[in-house]
C-alpha positions, 0 to 999 in steps of 0.5 A: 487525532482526526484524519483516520478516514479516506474514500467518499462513497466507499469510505474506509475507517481504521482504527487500533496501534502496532501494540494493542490490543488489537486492529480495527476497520469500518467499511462504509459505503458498501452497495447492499447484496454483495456475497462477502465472508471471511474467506474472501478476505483472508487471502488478501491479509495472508500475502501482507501479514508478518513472518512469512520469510527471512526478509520480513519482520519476524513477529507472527501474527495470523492476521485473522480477520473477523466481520462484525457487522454489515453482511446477514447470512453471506451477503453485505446488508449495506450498512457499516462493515465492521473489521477486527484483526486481534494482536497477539505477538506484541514485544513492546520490551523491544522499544524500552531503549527509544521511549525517549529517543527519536529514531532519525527517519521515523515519525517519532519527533514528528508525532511527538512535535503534533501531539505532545505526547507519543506510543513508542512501542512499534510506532503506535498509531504511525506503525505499518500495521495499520495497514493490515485493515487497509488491505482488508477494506481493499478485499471488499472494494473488490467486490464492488469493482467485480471480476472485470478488472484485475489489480497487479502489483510487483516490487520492481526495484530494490536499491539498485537492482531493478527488474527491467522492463522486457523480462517481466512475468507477472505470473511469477510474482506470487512464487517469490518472497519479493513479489517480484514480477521476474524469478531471476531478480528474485534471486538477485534481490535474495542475497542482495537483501541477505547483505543489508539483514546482515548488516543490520540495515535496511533498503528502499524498494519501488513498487508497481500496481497496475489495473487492468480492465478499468473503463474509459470515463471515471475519475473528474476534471479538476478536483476529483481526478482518478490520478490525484487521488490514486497518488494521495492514496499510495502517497498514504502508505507508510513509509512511500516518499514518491508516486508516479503515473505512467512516464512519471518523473520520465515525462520530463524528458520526454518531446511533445511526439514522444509522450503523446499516446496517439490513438487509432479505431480498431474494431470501432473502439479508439485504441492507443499506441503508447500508455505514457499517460498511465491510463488517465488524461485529465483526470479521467481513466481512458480505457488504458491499463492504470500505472501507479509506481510508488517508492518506500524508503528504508526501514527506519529501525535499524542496528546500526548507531545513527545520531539523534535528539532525546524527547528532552533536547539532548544529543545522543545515539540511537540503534533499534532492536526487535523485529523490523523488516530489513526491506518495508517495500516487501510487504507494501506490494499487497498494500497497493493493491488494496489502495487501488481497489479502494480507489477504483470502488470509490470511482465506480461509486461517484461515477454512477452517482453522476452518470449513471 
């Protein structure tokens, strides 16, 4: 399996299945001198790891991190930083009913139409787990992009409950299970969620991630936009089925007058009215806070029987049981996170490459 690595001055690898024994990662491109422990990383893991609330996958896994490499007595040495997270709670007896059966929505068929061959248990190589080590290597992209620039994100929609724009409070958004940027939509999300887990279904969700503090200037005209690179990197989550910048899918119905972000001088710096552009023309950042949005679809392991194919052409039914988040997009919001501080260490990189 080739594809396993993204970035291209800051370039993360990850390794390791859902039922392994365990994750790995290699952090490559980190600038040498950078204080960098553990402790800087594990807070980041604790927001995305498993088990934390009724709404999430009930499997425990602590999340530990370790460093294996690539950082000598707290400081990075510029050589590879290797990562490991063990697994410890895995019940692969869970997946015995669908080691044949292609769960519709899930990347069963498609890994087994590529490969010939699949790991059913938890999805394997194609399981959200690999993300853990994503949101790791984003703890290090971090101290590469340093404290100027902060990296906010909410689950702004669920189904259809949606936080509206003119009551978010960001500070709320780690005092919820939902990360939801509005305390009262936490409440609606609750017994919304509560319904479908019932159920025994599962909901889509849409996340924002915003950076603020990102300086005018990074990113590349034609194939080295910070944009497009921010859209494939969301885009590679598992589960995300659409990515937006700023306006979005809304630029559509916008006039020439309404989208344009016109620009004043204040204090000898170009300011904007408007940021429907998401912080990025042309492929480069303009100063402006960088708006990503990105929508999860549904779990696709639920209780309820849903038609489907066997590995050997037949018709059947499948209904999966185990430990399955009810709504994917809870956890994906530290995810994005991570993603964009990768990007942005990425960016930074190739920007004093070239520029200095």
């Amino acid at each position: 399996m080739s594809h396993n690595t993204f970035g291209h001055l800051f370039r993360v690898t990850t390794f390791g299945e859902s039922h392994g024994p365990a994750l790995g990662g290699v952090v490559d491109g980190c600038p040498p001198g950078l204080t960098l422990s553990e402790a800087d990383i594990q807070p980041f893991l604790d927001k995305r790891r498993p088990g934390q609330s009724k709404y999430t996958t009930q499997r425990q896994e602590a999340d530990q991190v370790k460093i294996l490499s690539g950082v000598f007595e707290g400081k990075t040495t510029g050589t590879p930083i290797g990562l490991l997270i063990e697994n410890t709670d895995q019940r692969s007896k869970d997946y015995g009913d669908i080691a044949q059966k292609y769960r519709p929505g899930h990347a069963d068929f498609t890994y087994d139409a590529k490969y010939g061959f699949r790991d059913y248990r938890g999805g394997g190589r194609s399981s959200a787990r690999e993300t853990a080590m994503r949101v790791a290597a984003g703890a290090v992209a971090r101290k590469i992009i340093g404290d100027g620039i902060s990296i906010k994100a909410g689950l702004i929609q669920m189904g259809d409950k949606y936080v509206p724009d003119d009551v978010r409070d960001w500070s709320a958004v780690d005092d919820n299970p939902f990360f939801a940027p509005d305390p009262a939509s936490a409440d609606v999300f609750a017994d919304y969620l509560d319904g479908i887990r019932k159920q025994g279904s599962s909901v889509g969700a849409m996340i924002e991630v915003i950076a603020s503090g990102v300086p005018a200037g990074w990113g590349a005209p034609v194939y080295g936009k910070l944009d497009a690179d921010l859209a494939a990197a969301m885009m590679s989550i598992n589960a995300v089925k659409g990515v937006e910048i700023g306006a979005g899918m809304d630029a559509a119905r916008l006039t020439g007058e309404e989208n344009a972000d016109q620009m004043r001088m204040r204090d000898g710096k170009p300011v904007f009215g408007s940021n429907n552009n998401g912080g990025v023309l042309g492929g480069i950042s303009t100063g402006q806070d960088l708006v990503v949005r990105f929508s999860v679809k549904p779990t696709s392991s639920i209780l309820t029987p849903r038609q489907t194919i066997d590995s050997e052409g037949k018709e059947t039914e499948v209904s999966t049981k185990g430990r399955h988040d009810p709504c994917v997009g809870i956890r994906a919001v530290p995810i994005g996170e991570a993603m964009m501080a990768c990007v942005l260490a990425d960016h930074l990189m190739r920007h004093r490459a070239q520029c200095g």
